[in-house]
N, C-alpha and C positions, 0 to 999 in steps of 0.2 A: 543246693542241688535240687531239679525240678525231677518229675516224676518220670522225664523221656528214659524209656528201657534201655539201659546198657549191660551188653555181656562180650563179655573176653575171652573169646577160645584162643588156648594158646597155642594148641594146632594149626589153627586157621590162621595166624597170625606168624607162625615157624613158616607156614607155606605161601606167604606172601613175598619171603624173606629167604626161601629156595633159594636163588640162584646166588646170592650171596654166603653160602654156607658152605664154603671152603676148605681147603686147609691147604692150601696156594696162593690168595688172593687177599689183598686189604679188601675190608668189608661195612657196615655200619653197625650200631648199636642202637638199638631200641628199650622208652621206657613207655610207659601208661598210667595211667592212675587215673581213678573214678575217685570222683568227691575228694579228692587232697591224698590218697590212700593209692601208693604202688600198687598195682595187682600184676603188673610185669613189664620186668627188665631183663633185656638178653643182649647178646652181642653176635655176629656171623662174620665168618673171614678171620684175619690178621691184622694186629696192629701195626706190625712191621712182615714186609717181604722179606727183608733182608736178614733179619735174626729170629724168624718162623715163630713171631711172639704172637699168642693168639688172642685177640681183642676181648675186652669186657666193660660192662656198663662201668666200671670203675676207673677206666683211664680216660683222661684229660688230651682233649681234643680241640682244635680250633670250632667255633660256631660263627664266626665270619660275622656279619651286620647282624646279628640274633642280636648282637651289644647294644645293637645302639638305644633298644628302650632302656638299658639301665644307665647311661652316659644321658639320657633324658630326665631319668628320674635323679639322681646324682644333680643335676641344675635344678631342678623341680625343687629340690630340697634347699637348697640355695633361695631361693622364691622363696620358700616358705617361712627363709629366716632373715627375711626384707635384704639380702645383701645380691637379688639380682628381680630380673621380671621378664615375663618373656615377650612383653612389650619393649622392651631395652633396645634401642638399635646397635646391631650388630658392632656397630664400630664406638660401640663405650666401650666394648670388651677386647676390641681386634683394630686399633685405633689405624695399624697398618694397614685396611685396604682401599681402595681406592675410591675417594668421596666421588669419581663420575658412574660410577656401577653400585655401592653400596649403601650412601644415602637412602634413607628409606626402608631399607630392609631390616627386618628385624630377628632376633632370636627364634618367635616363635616360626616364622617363613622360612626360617634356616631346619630349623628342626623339621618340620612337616614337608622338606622338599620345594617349597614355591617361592621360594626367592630368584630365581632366574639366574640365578649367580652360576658360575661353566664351574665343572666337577674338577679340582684339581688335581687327581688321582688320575680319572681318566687323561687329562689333555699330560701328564707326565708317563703313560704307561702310553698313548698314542704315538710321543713325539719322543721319546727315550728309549722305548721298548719296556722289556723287564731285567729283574734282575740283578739291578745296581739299587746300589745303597742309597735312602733318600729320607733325611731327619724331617722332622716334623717342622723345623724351622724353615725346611727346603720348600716341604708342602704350602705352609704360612706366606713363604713367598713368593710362590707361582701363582697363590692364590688370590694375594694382593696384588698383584700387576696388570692384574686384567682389565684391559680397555673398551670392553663390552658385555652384552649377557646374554641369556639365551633366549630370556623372556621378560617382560616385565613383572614385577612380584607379584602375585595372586591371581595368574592370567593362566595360568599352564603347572604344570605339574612334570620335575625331572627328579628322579632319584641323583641323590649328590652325595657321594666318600665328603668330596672336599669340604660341605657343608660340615659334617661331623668331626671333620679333624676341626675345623675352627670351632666349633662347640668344647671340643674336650680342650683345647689351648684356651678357651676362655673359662671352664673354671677351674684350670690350675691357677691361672692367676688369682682371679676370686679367692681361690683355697693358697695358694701361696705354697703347694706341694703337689710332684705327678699323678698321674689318673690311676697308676699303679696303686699309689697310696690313698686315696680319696674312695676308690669301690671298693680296695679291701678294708678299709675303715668303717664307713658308712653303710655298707650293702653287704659284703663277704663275709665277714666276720659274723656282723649283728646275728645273720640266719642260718650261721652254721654251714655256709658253702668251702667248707675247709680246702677243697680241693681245686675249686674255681681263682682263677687271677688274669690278669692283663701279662698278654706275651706279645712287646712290642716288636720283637724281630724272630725270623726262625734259626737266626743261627748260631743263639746261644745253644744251652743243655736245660732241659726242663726235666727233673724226674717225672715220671708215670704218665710219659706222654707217646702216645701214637703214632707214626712215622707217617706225615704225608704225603701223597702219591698220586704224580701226574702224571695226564696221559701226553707220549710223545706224537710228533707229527706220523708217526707208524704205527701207533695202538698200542707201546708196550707202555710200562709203567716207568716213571722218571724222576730223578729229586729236582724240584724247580721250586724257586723262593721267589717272593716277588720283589722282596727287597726294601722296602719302603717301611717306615715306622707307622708301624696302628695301634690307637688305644680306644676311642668311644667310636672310631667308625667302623670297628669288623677285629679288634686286638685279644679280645678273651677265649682263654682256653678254659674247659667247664668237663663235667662228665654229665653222661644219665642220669645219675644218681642224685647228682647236686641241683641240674636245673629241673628233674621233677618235686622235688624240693620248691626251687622258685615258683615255678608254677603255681604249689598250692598256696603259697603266699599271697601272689596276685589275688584270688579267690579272697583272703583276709590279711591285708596290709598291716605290717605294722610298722612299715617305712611308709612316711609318705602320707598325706594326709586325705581324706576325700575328696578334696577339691584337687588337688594331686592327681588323685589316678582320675577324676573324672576328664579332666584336661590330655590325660594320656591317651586314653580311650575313646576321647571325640574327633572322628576322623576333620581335616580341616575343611572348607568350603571355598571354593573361589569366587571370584566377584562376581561371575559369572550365574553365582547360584549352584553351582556343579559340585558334588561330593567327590573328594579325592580318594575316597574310602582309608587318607592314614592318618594316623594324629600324630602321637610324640613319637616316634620310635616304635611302633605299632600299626600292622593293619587291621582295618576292622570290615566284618562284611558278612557275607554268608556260604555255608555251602548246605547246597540239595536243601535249602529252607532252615538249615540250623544255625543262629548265629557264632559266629566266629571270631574270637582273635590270636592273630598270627604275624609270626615275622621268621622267613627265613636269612642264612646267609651261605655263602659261597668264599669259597677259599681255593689257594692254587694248590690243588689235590685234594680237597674235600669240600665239607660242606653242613648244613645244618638246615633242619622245618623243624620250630617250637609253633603247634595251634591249639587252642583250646577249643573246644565245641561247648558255648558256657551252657544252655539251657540241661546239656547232659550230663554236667560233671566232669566229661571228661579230658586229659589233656596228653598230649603223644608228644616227643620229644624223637626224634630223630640226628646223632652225629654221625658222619660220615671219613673216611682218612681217605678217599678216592674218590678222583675225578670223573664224573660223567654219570655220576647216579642223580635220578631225579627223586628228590627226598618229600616235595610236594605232593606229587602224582602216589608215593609209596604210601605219606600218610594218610591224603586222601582214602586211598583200598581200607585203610584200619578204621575210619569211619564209616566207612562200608559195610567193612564186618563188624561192625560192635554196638552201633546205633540204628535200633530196631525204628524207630518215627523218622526216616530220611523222606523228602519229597522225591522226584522224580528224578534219575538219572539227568545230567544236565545234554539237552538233546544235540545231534550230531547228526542232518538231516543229510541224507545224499543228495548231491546235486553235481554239477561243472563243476568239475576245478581251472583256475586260473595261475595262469603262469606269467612270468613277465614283471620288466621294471617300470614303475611309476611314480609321477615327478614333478614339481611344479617350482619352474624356475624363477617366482615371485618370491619365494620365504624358502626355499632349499629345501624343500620336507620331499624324502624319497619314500615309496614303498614294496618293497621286493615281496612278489608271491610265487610261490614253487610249490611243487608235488613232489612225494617220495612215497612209493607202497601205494597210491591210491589215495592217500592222504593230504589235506591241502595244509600249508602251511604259511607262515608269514615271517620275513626278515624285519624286525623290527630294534630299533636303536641297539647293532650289532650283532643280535642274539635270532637266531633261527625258531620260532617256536608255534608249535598244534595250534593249529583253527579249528575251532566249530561250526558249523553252518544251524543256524534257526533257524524256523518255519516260513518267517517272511526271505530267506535266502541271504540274509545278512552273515558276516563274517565277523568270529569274536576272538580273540585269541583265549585260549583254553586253561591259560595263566593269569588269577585273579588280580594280582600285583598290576597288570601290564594291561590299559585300557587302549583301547583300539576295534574300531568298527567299519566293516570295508563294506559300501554297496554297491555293486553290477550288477549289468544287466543280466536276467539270467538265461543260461543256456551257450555262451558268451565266453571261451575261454580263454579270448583276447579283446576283451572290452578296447574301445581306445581313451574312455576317461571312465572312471568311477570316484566313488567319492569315498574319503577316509575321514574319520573325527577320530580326536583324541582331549581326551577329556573335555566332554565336549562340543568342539570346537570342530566344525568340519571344512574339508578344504577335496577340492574339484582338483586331482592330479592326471596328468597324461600319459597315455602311454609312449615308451622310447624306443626309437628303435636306431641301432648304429650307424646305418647309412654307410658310407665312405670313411675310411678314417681317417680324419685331420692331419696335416701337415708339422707334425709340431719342432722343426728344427729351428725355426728363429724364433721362439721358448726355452729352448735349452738355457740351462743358467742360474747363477743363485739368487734366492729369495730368500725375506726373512720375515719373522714373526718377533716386532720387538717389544710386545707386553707378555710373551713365553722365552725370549730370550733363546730363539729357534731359528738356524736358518734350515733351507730345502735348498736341495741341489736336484735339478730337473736334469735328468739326463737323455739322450736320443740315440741310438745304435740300430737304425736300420728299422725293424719293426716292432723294435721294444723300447718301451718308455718308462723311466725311473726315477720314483722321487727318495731322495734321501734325507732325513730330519736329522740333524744334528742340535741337539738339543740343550740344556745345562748339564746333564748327567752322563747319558751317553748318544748313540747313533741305533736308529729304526729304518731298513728300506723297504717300499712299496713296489709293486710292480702295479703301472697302471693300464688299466685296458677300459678301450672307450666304450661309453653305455648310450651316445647317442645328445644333441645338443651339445653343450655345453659342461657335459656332467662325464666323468672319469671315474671309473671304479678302483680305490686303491686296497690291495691284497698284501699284507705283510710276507716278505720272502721268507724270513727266519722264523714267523712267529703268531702265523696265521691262527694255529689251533690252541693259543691264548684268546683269541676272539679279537685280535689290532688287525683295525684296517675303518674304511669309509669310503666318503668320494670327497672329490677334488672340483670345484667347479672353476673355472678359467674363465679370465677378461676376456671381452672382444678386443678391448684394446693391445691384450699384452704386456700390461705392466702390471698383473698381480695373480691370485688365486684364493679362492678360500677355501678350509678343509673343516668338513663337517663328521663329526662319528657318533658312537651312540648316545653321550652325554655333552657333546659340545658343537653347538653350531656355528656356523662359519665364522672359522677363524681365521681372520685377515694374512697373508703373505704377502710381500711386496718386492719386485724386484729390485736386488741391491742385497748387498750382505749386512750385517752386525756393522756397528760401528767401526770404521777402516782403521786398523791397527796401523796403519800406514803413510795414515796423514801427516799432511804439515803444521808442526803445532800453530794453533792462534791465542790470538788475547781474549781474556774475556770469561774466562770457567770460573763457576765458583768452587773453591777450593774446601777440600774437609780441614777439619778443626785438627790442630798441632793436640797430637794427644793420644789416650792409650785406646784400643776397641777392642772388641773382642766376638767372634763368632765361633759358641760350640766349644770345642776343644783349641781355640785357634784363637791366637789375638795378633794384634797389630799395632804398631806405634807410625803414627806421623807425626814429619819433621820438615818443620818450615826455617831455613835461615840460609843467609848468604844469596838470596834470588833463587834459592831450587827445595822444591818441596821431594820429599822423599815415603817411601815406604816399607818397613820391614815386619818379615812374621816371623812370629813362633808357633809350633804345634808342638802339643804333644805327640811322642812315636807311634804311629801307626793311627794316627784319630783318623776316623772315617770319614771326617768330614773336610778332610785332606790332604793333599800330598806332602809325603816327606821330601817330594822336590822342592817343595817354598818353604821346607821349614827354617832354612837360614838367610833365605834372600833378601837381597835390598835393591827397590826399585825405583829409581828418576820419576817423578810425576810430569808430564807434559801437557797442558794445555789442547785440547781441542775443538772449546767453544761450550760455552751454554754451564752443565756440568760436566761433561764428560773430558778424563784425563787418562792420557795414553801412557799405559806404567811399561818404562824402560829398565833394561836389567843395567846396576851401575858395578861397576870392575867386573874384574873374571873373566875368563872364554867368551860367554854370551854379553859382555860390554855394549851395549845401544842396540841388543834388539828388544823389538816390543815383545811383551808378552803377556801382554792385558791389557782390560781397560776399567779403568773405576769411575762409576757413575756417580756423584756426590748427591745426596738425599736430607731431606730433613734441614736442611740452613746449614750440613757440614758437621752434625749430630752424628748421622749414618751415611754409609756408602755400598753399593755391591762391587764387588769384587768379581770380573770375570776373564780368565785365562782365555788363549789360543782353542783351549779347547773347546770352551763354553761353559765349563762349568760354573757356576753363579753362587758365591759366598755373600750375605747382608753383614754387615759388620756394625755394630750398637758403638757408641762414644759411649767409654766407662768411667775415664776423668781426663781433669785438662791437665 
């Protein structure tokens, strides 16, 4: 600890935290500590609305992506005991993904963000919506199909879920046991986070935990789950108490070795020369001149900012069990008050604000600027967020995390070109304006995305236009409205105030589309559906191997004899990972070219209709499995 003054009013500190002090409302929880040493912990609000339980630093709460520096150091450790490196390329660990996208990439690119590789969180919460249940196997395999990237590795800089789920899947294998067990072994335990663990779903029962609480598309508060399995990419529930605890550990490690946290701590570089300001699971950078490291996360009804301000000793911990608190801007205010040597207020010059979409239809990169209150602001990879204006009249977003610099002309508050960088990397966007809108009735129709295993259904009714995603899990609808060229704005109808939605940009020709959001750039559609459940078999598929498989809860036998191969599953009751409709079925394989075989239901009421199709994989090792609906099962060869 350096000698920068710090004092802790805990007045000042209660009155920050005003409007959360309840006794109606879930609220957050706040810790502090100077030099390793609490000097305060409080909690404001309710844990639960529902059972007027009132929150305290002591219940266990989600901290969303706060995880992922300890799913970094959990591999770090690994490294350090020669059984991994974070020069490894990705696919020694994750041999499933696709050598035209992942060649080349490596652990440490996965970790720091700049592998280019599309978030498979987002493109399943885009093209699914929320809500449905989605293993990490699931994940593993949206994420290996991918037939393109967002970027080339070390050229750009995207925050990635998906990157981190395949981190935590590569050292369970490594460790040869779940993540559950690997952080509370090596990390939980060792430091006495008694009350900290990995909560991969919400719909178990967890003692001493918080009820989270989303906001609906009407302001009230709502129970909404996202559904999807997390463990090192946003999975742990933690208190106050425990991660001011970790905290003071970071300050003297005794996980982990110096070469360890120095590699945590150094934010990456691009090729370019360009600080990403994040390293393993960690940002690093500054604020008002104090160096910093910090990592928030977000969760569907809360949320989490752990920063350390190091020169001052001190470190603030903020959970949250409700949606729409900004937990950065709050800790910020507590560096404010409590760190006497701050540089200057970070400045916020008046000037024009600008409004307006802008676009450049060489590389798809949009950028929405709006005004609310007087204040300017910026739509940036799906999230609405404060601009600052500095003295040369440049535009900065007001969120460290989130690099972006907008220059116009000034005085100007419809430029018709300015210029945007991002990390960076600057690019000359246009501005759009709607014109006429498009004719789109000989567009109507379906399209498919067959590395997400997605179709779209374009619909046209007069003066509204709708795309529907039906995806492996479930159905997402858009409404679209045109923004002028070539570019379509899509608004989720159900599910907007999740933050799904993008734009659509369309062929001139008409036979395709691509769909871009905030973590994934255009994603090819092509008109035509999924493989035609309806074809005429042909010769020529390669066939999976006569034998047992197994996905999940769920296996499979195929059976080759007499000219007809066959298919039958078993599930456990109620497995999540599928229907008790297939759990007794037996399906005809049919042939329809290349790998793909069209599964016929054989006896019973439904006798010869299709009802999937399975794609054979691996030399006939592995297959997916995908129903009428779309849902997409990988199935392993367990023996012959």
């Amino acid at each position: 600890m350096s000698d920068t003054p710090v004092t802790v009013d805990a007045a000042t500190i209660d009155a920050i935290f005003a409007a959360y002090d309840t006794s109606h409302s879930p609220g957050v929880a706040v810790g502090i500590a100077v030099g390793g040493k609490p000097v305060y912990r409080k909690a404001f609000g309710l844990a639960s609305v529902e059972l007027n339980q009132t929150l305290s630093p002591g219940i266990r709460m989600r901290i969303g992506s706060t995880s992922k520096h300890f799913a970094a150091l959990a591999y770090m450790l690994l490294v350090e005991e020669g059984r991994a490196s974070l020069e490894d390329p990705v696919r020694k660990h994750i041999p499933e993904l696709s050598p035209a996208v992942a060649d080349g990439v490596t652990m440490r690119q996965l970790m720091s963000h700049t592998s280019g590789l599309r978030c498979s969180l987002d493109l399943s919460m885009q093209l699914n919506g929320m809500g449905h249940y989605m293993s990490h196997a699931d994940t593993l395999d949206l994420f290996a199909n991918q037939d393109a990237v967002n970027f080339a590795p070390e050229t750009s800089w995207s925050y990635n879920n998906g990157g981190y789920t395949a981190l935590s899947i590569a050292i369970e294998r490594i460790e040869g046991r779940p993540m559950e067990a690997v952080l509370q072994d090596r990390i939980f335990t060792p430091l006495g986070m008694n009350d900290t663990l990995v909560r991969r779903v919400d719909t178990d029962f967890v003692p001493n935990s918080a009820t989270l609480h989303m906001l609906g598309a009407n302001g009230a508060f709502t129970k909404e789950y996202m559904g999807m399995e997390v463990t090192g990419e946003g999975g742990m529930a933690s208190t106050v108490d425990d991660m001011l605890r970790w905290m003071a550990h970071m300050d003297r490690p005794v996980l982990g070795s110096a070469e360890t946290w120095a590699a945590m701590k150094s934010p990456y570089i691009l090729k370019s020369g360009y600080s990403t300001r994040y390293a393993l699971g960690l940002s690093v950078g500054e604020y008002r001149g104090q160096a910093t490291i910090e990592h928030g996360g977000t969760v569907m009804g809360g949320g989490c900012q752990m920063i350390k301000v190091l020169d001052a000793g001190l470190d603030i911990i903020l959970i949250t069990n409700r949606a729409g608190v900004d937990t950065m801007s709050l800790a910020d205010r507590i560096i404010d008050a409590c760190v006497a040597d701050l540089g200057p207020p970070l400045e916020d010059v008046a000037g024009t604000n600008i409004t307006g979409l802008y676009y450049d239809p060489e590389t798809g990169s949009t950028l929405q600027l709006l005004e609310h209150g007087g204040r300017q602001l910026i739509g940036l990879g799906g999230a609405t967020l404060p601009a600052r204006r500095d003295a040369e009249g440049k535009l900065h977003s007001a969120y460290r995390i989130f690099d972006a610099v907008v220059e116009a002309p000034p005085g100007d508050p419809a430029p018709k070109q300015l210029t945007y960088s991002q990390w960076g990397k600057p690019e000359v966007l246009t501005r759009l304006e709607p014109g006429a809108r498009p004719d789109m009735a000989a567009r109507a129709g379906v399209y498919a995305s067959a590395s997400t295993g997605t179709s779209g259904v374009l619909a046209v009714d007069g003066d509204q236009t709708t795309l529907t995603f039906t995806g492996r899990w479930n159905t997402v609808r858009y409404s679209l409205t045109y923004m002028g060229a070539s570019l379509w704005r899509a608004t989720s109808i159900n599910m907007a105030h999740f933050g799904l939605g993008g734009f659509v940009e369309f062929d001139t020709d008409g036979d395709g589309f691509a769909f871009s959001a905030g973590r994934t750039r255009r994603l090819r559609f092509e008109r035509g559906g999924l493989t035609n459940l309806d074809a005429t078999p042909s010769d020529g598929a390669a066939a999976p191997r006569s034998g047992a498989y197994v996905a999940g809860k769920t296996s499979a036998v195929v059976e080759t004899g007499a000219g007809a191969t066959t298919l039958a599953f078993t599930a456990e009751r109620r497995a999540f990972d599928f229907g008790n409709g297939w759990r007794r079925m037996k399906l005809r394989l049919e042939p329809l070219g290349d790998r793909m075989w069209k599964a016929v239901v054989q006896g019973g009421q439904r006798d010869g209709r299709a009802e999937g199709y399975v794609e054979v994989e691996d030399g006939g090792r592995s297959f997916a499995f995908v129903p009428r609906s779309g849902r997409r099962l990988r199935f392993q060869w367990s023996q012959a």
